[in-house]
PDB file of the backbone (N, CA, C, O) and the ligand in Angstrom, with CONECT records:
HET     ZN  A 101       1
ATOM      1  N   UNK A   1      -6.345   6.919 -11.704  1.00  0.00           N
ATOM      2  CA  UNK A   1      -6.046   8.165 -12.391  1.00  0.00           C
ATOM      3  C   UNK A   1      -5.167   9.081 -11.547  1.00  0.00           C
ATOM      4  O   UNK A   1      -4.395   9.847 -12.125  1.00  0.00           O
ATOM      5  N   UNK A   2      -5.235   9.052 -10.206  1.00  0.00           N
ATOM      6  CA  UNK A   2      -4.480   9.798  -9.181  1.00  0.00           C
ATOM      7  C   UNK A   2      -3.389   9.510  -8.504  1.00  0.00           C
ATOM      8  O   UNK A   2      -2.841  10.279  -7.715  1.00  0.00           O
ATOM      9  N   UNK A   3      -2.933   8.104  -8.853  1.00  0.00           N
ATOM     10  CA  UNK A   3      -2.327   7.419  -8.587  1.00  0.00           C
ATOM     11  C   UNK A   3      -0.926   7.465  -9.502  1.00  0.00           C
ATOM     12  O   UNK A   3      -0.062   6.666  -9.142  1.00  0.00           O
ATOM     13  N   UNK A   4      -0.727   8.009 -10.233  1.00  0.00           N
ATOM     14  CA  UNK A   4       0.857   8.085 -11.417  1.00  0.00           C
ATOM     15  C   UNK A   4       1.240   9.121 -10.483  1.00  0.00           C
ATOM     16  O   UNK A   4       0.717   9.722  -9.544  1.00  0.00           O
ATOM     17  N   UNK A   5       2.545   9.103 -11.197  1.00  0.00           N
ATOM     18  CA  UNK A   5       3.710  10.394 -10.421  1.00  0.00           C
ATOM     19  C   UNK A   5       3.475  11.487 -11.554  1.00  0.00           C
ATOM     20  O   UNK A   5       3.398  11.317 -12.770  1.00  0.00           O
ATOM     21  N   UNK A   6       3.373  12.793 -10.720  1.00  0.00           N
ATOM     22  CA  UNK A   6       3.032  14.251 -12.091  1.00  0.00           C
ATOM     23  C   UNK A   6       3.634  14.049 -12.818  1.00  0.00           C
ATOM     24  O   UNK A   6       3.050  13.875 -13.888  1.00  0.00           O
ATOM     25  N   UNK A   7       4.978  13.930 -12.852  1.00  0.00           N
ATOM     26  CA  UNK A   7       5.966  14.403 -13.861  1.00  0.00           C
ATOM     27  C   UNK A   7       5.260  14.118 -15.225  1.00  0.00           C
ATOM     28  O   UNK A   7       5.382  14.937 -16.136  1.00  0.00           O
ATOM     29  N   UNK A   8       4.510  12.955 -15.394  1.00  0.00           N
ATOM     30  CA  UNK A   8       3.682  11.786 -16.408  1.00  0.00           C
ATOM     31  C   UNK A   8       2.567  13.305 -16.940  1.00  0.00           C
ATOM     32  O   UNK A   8       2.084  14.115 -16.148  1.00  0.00           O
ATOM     33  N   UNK A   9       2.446  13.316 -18.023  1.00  0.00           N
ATOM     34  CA  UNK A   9       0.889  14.241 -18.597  1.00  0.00           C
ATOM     35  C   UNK A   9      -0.095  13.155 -18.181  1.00  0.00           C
ATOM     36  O   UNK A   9      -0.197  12.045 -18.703  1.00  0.00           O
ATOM     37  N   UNK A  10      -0.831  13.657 -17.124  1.00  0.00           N
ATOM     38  CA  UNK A  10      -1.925  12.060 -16.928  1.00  0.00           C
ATOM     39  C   UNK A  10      -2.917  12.449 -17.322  1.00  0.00           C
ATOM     40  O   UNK A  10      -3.949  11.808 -17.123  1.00  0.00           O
ATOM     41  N   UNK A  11      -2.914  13.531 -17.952  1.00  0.00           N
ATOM     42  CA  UNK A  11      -4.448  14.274 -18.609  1.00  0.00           C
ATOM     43  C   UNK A  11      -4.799  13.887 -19.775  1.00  0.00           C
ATOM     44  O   UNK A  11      -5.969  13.689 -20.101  1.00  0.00           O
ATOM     45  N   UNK A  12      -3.513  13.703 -20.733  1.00  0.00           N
ATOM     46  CA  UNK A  12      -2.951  14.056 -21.502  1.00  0.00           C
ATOM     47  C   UNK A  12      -3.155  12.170 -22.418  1.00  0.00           C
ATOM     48  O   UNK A  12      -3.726  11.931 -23.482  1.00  0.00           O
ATOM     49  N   UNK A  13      -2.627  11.441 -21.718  1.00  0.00           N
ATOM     50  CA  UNK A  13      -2.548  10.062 -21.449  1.00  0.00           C
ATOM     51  C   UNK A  13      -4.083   9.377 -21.169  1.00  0.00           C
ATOM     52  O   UNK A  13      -4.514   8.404 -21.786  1.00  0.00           O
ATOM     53  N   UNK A  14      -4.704  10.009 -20.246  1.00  0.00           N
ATOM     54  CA  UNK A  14      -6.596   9.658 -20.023  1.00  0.00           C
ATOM     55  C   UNK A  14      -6.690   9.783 -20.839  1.00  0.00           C
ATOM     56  O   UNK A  14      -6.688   8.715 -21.451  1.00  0.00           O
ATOM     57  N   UNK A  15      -6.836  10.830 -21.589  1.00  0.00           N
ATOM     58  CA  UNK A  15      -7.383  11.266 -22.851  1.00  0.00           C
ATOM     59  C   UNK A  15      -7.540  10.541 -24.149  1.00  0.00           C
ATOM     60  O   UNK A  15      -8.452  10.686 -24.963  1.00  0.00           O
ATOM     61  N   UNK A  16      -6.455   9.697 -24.219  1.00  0.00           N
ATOM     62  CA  UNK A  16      -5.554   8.899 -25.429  1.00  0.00           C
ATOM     63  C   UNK A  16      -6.562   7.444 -24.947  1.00  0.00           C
ATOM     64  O   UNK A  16      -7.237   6.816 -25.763  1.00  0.00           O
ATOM     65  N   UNK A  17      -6.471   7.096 -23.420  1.00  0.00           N
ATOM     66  CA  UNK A  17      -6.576   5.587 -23.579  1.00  0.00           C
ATOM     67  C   UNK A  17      -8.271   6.311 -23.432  1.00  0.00           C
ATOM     68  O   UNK A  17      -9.155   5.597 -23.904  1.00  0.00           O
ATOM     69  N   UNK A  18      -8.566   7.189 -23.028  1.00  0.00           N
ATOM     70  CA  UNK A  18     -10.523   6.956 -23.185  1.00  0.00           C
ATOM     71  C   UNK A  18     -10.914   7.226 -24.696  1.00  0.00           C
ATOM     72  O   UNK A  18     -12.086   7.016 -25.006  1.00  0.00           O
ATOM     73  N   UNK A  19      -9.991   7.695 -25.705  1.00  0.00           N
ATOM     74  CA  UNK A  19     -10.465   7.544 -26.748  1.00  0.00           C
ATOM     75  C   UNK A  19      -9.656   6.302 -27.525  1.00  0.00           C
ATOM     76  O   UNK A  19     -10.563   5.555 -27.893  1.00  0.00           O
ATOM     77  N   UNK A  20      -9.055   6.031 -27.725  1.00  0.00           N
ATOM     78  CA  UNK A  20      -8.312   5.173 -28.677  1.00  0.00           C
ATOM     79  C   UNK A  20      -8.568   3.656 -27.423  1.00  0.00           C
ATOM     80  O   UNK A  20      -8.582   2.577 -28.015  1.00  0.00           O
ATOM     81  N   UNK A  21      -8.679   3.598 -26.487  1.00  0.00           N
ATOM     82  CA  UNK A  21      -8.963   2.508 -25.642  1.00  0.00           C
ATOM     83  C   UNK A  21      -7.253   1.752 -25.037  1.00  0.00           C
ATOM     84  O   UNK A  21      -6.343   1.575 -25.847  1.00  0.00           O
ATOM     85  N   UNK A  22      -7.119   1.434 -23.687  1.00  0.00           N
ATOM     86  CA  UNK A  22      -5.674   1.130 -23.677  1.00  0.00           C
ATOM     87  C   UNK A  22      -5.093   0.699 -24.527  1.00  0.00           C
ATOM     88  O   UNK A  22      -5.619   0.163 -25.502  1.00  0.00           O
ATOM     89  N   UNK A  23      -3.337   0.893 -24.277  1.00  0.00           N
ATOM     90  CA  UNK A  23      -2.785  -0.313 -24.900  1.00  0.00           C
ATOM     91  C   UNK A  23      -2.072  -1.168 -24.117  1.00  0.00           C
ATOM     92  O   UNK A  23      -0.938  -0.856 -23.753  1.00  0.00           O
ATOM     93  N   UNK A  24      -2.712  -2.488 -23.719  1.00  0.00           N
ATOM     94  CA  UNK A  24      -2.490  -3.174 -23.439  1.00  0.00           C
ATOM     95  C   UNK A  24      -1.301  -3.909 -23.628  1.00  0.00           C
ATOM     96  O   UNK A  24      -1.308  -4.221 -24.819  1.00  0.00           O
ATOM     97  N   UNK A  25       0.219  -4.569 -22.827  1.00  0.00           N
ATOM     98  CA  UNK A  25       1.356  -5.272 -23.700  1.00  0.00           C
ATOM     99  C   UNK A  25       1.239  -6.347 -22.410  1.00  0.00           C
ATOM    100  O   UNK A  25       0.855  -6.020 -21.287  1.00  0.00           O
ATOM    101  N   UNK A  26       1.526  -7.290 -22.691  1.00  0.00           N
ATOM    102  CA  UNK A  26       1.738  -8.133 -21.493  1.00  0.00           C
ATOM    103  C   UNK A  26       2.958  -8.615 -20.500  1.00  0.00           C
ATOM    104  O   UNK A  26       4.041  -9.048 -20.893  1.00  0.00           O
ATOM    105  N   UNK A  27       2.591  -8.465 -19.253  1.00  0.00           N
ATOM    106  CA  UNK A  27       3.716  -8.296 -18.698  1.00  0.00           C
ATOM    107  C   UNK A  27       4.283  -9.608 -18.172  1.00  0.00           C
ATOM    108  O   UNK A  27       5.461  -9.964 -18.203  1.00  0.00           O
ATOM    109  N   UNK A  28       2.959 -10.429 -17.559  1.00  0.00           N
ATOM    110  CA  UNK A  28       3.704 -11.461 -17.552  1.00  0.00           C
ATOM    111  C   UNK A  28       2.411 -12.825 -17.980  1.00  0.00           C
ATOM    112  O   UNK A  28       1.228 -12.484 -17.969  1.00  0.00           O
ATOM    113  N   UNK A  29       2.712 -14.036 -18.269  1.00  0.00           N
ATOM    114  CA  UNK A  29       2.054 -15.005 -18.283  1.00  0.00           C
ATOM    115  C   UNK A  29       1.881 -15.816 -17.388  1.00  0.00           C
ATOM    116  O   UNK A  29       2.841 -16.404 -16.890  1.00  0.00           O
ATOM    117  N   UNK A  30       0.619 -16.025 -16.986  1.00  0.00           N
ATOM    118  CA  UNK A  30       0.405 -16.733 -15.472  1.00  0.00           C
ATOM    119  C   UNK A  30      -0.043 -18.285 -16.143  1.00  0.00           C
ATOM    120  O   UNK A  30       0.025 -19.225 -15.350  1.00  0.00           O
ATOM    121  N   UNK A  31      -0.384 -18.517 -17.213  1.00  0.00           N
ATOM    122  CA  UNK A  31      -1.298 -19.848 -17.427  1.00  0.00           C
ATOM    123  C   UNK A  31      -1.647 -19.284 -19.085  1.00  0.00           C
ATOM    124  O   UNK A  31      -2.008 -18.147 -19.388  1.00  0.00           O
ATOM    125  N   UNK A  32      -1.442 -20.333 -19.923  1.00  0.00           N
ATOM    126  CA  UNK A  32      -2.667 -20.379 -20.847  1.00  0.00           C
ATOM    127  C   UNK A  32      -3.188 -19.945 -21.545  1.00  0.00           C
ATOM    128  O   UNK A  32      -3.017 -19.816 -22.757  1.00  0.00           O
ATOM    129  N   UNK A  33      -4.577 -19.373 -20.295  1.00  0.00           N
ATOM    130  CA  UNK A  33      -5.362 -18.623 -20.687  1.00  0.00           C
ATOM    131  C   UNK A  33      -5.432 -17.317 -19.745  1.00  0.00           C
ATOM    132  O   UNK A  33      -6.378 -16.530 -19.785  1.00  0.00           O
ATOM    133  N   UNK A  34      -4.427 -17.193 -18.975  1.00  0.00           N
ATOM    134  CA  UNK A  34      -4.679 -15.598 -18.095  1.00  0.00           C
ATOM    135  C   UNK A  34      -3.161 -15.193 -17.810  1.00  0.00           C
ATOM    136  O   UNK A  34      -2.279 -15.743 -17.151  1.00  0.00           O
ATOM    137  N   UNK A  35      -3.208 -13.692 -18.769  1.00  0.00           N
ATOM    138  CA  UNK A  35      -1.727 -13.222 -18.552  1.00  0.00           C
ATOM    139  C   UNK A  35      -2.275 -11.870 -17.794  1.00  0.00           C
ATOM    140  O   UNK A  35      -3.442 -11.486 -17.713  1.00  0.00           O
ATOM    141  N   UNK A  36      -0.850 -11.141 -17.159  1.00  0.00           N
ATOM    142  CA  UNK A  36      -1.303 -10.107 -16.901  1.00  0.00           C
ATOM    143  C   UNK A  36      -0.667  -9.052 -17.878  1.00  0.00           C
ATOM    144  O   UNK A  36       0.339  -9.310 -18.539  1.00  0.00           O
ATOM    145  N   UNK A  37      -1.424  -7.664 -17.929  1.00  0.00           N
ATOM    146  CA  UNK A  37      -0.747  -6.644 -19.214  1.00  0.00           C
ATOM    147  C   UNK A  37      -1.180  -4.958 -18.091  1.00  0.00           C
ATOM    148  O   UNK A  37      -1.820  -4.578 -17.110  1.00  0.00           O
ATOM    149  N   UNK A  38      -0.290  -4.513 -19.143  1.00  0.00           N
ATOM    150  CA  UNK A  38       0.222  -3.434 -18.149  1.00  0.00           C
ATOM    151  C   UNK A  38      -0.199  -2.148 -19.975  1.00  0.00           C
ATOM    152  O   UNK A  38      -0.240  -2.418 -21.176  1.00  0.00           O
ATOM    153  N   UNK A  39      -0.384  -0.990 -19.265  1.00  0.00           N
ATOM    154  CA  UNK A  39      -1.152  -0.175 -20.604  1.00  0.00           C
ATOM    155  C   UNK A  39       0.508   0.583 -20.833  1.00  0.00           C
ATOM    156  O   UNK A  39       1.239   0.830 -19.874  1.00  0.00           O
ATOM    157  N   UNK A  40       0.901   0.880 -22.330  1.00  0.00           N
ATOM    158  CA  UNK A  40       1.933   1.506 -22.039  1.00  0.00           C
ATOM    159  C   UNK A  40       1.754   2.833 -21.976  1.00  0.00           C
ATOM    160  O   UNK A  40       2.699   3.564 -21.680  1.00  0.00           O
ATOM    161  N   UNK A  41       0.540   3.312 -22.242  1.00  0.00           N
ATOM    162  CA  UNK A  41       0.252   4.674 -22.453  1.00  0.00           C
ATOM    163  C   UNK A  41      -0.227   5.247 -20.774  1.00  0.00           C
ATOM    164  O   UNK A  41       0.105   6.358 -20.362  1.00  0.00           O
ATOM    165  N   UNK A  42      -0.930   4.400 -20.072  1.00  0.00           N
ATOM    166  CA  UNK A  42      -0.974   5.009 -18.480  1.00  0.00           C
ATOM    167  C   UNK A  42      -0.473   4.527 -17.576  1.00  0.00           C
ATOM    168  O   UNK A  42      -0.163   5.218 -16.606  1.00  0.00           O
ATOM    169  N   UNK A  43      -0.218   3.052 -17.623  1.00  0.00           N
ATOM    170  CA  UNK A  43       0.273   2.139 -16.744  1.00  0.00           C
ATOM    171  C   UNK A  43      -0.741   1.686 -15.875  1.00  0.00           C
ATOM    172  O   UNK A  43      -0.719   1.661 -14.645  1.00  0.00           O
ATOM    173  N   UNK A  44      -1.601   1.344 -16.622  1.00  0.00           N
ATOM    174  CA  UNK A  44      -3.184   0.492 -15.813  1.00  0.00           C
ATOM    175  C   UNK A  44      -2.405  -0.729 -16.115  1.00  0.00           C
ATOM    176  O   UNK A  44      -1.619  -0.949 -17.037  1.00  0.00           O
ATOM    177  N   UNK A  45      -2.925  -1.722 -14.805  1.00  0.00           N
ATOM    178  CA  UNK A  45      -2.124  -3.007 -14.816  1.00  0.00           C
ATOM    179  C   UNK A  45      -3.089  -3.550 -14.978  1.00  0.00           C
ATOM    180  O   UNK A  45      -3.969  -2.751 -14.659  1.00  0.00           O
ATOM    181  N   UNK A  46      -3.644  -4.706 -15.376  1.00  0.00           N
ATOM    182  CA  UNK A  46      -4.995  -5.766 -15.853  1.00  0.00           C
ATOM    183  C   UNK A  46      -4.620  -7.140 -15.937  1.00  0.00           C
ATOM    184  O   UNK A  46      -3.578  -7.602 -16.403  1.00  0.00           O
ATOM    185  N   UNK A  47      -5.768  -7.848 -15.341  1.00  0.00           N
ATOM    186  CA  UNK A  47      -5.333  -9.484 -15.533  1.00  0.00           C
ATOM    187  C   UNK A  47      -6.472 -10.139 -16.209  1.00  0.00           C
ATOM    188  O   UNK A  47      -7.614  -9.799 -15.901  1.00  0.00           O
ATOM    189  N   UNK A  48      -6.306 -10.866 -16.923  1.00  0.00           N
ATOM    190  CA  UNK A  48      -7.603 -12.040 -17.227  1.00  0.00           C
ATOM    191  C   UNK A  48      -7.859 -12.890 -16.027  1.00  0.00           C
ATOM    192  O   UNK A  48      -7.114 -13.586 -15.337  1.00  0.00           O
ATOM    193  N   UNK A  49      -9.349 -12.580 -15.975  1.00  0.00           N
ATOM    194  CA  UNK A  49      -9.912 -13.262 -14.518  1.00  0.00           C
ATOM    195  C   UNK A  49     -10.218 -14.850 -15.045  1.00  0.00           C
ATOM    196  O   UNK A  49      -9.845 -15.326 -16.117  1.00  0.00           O
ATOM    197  N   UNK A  50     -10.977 -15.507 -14.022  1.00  0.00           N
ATOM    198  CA  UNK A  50     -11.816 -16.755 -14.625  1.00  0.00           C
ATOM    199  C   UNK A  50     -12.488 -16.746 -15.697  1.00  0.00           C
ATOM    200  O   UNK A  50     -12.474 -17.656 -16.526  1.00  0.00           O
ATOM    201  N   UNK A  51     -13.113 -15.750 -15.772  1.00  0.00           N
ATOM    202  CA  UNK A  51     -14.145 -15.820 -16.670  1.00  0.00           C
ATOM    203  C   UNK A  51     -13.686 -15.024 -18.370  1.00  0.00           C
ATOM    204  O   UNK A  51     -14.261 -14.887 -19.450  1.00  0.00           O
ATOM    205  N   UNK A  52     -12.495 -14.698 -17.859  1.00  0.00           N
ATOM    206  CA  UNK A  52     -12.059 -14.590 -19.280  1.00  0.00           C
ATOM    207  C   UNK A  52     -11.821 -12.720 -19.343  1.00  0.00           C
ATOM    208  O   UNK A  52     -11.048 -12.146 -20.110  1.00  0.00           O
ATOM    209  N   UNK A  53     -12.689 -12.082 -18.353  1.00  0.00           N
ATOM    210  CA  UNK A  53     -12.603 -10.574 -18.886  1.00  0.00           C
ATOM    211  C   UNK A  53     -11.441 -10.103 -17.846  1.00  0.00           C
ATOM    212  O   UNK A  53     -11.011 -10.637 -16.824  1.00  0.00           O
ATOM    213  N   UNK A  54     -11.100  -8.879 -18.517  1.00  0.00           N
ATOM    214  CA  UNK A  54     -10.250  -8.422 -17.725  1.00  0.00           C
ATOM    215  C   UNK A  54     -10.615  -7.337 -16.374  1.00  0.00           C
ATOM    216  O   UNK A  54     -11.575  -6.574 -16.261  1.00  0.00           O
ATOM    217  N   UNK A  55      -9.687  -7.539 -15.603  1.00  0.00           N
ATOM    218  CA  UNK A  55      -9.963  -7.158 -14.100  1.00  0.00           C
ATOM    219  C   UNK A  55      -9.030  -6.535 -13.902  1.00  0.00           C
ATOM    220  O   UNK A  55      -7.999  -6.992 -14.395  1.00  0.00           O
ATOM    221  N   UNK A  56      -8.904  -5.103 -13.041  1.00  0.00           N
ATOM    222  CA  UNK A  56      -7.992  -4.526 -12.415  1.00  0.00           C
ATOM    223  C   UNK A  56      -6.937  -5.146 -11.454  1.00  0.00           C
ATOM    224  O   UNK A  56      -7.379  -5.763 -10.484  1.00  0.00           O
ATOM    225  N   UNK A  57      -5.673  -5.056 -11.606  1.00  0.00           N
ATOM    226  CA  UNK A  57      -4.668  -5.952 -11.263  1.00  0.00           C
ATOM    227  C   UNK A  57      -4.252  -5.122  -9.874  1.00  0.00           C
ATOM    228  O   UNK A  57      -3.633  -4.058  -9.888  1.00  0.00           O
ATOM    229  N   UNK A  58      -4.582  -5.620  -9.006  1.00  0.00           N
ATOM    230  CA  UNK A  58      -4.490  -5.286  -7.501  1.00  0.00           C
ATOM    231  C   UNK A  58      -3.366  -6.472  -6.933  1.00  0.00           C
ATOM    232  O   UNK A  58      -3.123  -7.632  -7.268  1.00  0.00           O
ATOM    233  N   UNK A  59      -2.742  -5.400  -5.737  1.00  0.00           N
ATOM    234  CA  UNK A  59      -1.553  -6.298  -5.125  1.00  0.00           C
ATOM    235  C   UNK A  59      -2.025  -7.736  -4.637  1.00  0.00           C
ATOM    236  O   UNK A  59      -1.112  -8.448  -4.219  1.00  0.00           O
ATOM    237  N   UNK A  60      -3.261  -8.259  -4.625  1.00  0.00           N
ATOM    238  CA  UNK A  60      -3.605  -9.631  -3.959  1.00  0.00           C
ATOM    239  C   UNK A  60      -4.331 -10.391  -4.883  1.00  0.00           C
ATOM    240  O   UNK A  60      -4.754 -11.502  -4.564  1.00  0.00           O
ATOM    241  N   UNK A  61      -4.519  -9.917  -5.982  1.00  0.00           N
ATOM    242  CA  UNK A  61      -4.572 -10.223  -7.171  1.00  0.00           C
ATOM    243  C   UNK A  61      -3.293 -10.896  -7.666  1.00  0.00           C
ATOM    244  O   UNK A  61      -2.991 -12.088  -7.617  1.00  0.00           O
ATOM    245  N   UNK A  62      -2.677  -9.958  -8.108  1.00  0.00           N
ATOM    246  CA  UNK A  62      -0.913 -10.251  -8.499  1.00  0.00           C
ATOM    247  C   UNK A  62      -0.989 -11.684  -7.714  1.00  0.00           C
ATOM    248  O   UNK A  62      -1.374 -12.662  -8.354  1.00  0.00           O
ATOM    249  N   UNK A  63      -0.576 -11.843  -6.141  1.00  0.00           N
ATOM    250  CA  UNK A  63      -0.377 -12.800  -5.462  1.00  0.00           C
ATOM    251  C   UNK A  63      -0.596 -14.042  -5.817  1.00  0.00           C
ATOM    252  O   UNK A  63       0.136 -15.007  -6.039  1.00  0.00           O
ATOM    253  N   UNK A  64      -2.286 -13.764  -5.840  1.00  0.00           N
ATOM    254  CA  UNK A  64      -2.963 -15.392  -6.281  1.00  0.00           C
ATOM    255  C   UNK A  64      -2.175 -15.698  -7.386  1.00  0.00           C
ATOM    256  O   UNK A  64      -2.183 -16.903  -7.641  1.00  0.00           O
ATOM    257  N   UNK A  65      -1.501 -15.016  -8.125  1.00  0.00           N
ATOM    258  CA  UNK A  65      -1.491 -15.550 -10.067  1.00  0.00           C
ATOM    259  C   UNK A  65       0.017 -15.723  -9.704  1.00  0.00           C
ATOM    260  O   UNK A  65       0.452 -16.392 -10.641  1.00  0.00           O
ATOM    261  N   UNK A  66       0.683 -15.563  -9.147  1.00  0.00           N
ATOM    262  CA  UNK A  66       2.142 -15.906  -8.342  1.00  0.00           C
ATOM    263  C   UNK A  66       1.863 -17.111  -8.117  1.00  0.00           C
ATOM    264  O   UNK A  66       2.591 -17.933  -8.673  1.00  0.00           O
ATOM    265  N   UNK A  67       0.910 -17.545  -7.380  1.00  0.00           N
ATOM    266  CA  UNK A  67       0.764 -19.140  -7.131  1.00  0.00           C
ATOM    267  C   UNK A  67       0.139 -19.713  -8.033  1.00  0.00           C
ATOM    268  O   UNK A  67       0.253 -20.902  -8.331  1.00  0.00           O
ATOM    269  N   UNK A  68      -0.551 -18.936  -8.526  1.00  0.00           N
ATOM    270  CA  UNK A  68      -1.457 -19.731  -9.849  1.00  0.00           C
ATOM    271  C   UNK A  68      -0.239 -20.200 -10.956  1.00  0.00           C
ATOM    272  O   UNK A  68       0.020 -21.315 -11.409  1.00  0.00           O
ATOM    273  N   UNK A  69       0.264 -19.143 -11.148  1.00  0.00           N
ATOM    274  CA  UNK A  69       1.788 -19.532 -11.897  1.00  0.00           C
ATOM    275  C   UNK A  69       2.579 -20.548 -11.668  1.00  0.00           C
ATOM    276  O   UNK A  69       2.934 -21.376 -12.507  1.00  0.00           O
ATOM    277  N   UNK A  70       2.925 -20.510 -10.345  1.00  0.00           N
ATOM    278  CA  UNK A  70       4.026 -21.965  -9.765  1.00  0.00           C
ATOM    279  C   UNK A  70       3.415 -23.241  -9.970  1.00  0.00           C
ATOM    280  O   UNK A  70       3.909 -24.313 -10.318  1.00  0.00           O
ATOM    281  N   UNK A  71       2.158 -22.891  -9.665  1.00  0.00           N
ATOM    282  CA  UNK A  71       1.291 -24.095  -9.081  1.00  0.00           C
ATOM    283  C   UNK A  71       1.279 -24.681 -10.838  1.00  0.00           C
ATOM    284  O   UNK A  71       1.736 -25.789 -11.119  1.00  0.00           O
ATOM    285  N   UNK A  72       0.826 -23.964 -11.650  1.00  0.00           N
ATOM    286  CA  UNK A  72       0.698 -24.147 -13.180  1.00  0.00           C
ATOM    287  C   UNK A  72       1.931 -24.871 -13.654  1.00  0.00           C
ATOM    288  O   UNK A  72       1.895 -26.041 -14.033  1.00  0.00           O
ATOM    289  N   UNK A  73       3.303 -23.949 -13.613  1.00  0.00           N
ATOM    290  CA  UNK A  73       4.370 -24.581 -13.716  1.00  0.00           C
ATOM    291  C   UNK A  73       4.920 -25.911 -13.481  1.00  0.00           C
ATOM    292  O   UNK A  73       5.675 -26.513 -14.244  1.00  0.00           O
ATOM    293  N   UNK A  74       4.424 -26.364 -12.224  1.00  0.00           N
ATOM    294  CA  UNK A  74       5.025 -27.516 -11.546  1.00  0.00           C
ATOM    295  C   UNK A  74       4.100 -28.330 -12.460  1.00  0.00           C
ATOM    296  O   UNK A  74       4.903 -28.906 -13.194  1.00  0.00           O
ATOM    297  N   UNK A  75       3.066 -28.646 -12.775  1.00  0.00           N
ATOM    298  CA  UNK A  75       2.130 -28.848 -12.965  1.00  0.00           C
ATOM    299  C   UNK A  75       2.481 -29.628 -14.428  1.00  0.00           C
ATOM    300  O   UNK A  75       2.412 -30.792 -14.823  1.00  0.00           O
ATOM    301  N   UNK A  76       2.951 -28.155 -15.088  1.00  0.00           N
ATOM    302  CA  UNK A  76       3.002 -28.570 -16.834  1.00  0.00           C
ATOM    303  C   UNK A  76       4.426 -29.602 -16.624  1.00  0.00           C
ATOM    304  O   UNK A  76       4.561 -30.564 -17.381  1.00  0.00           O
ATOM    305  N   UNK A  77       5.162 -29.398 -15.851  1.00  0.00           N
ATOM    306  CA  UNK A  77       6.384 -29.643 -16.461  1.00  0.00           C
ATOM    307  C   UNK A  77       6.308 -31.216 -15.757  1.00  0.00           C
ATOM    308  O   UNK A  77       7.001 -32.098 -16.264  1.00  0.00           O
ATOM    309  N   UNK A  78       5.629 -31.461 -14.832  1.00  0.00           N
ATOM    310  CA  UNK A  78       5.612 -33.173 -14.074  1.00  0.00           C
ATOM    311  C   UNK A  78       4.773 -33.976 -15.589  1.00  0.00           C
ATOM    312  O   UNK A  78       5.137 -34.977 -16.206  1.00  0.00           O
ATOM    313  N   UNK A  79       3.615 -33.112 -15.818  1.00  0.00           N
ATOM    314  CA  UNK A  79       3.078 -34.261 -17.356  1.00  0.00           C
ATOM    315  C   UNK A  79       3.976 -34.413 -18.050  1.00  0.00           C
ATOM    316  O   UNK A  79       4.429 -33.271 -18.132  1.00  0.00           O
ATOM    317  N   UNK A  80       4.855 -35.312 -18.895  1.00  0.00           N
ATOM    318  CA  UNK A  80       5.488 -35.372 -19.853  1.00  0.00           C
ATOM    319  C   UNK A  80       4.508 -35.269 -21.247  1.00  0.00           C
ATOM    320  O   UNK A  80       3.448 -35.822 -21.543  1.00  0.00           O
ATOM    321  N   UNK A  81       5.510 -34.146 -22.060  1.00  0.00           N
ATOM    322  CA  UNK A  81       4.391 -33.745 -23.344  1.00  0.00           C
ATOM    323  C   UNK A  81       4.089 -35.646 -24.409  1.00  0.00           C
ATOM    324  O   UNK A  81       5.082 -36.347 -24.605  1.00  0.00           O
ATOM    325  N   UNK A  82       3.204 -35.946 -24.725  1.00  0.00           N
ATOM    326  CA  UNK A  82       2.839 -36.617 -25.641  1.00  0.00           C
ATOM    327  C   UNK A  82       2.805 -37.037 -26.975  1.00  0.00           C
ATOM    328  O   UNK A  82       2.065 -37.961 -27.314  1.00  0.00           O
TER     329      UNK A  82
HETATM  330 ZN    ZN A 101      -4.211   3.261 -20.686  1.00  0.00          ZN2+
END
């Protein structure tokens, strides 16, 4: 919450995603089943964890899903589709 630049209404914006609940858009796709999404209304960043719920998207977070991504990539594209 303390974390945006003023210029942003961040009062204004809390307000919106604690009642109406984020809005979530996705920013990028790591796999599958776990993308990460970014709120457009505050700019909360979120990832789908293992278990399916979403988790606050922290810089070493991001990381793992950087490799989780490549690693995924290389991955899909060596199976030939069927
Ligand atoms: Zn939000």
């Amino acid at each position: 919450m303390n974390n945006l630049s003023p210029k942003t209404s961040v009062s204004l914006l809390g307000v919106l995603c604690a009642t109406v609940g984020h809005h979530y858009k996705v920013t990028r796709k790591v796999t599958n089943h776990i993308n990460e999404y970014k709120c457009t209304h505050c700019g909360r960043e979120v990832t789908d964890n293992q278990s399916g719920k979403l988790e606050t998207l922290t810089q070493k977070i991001k990381e793992v899903n950087t490799n989780v991504a490549e690693f995924f990539q290389k991955r899909t594209n060596r199976i030939p589709i069927q």
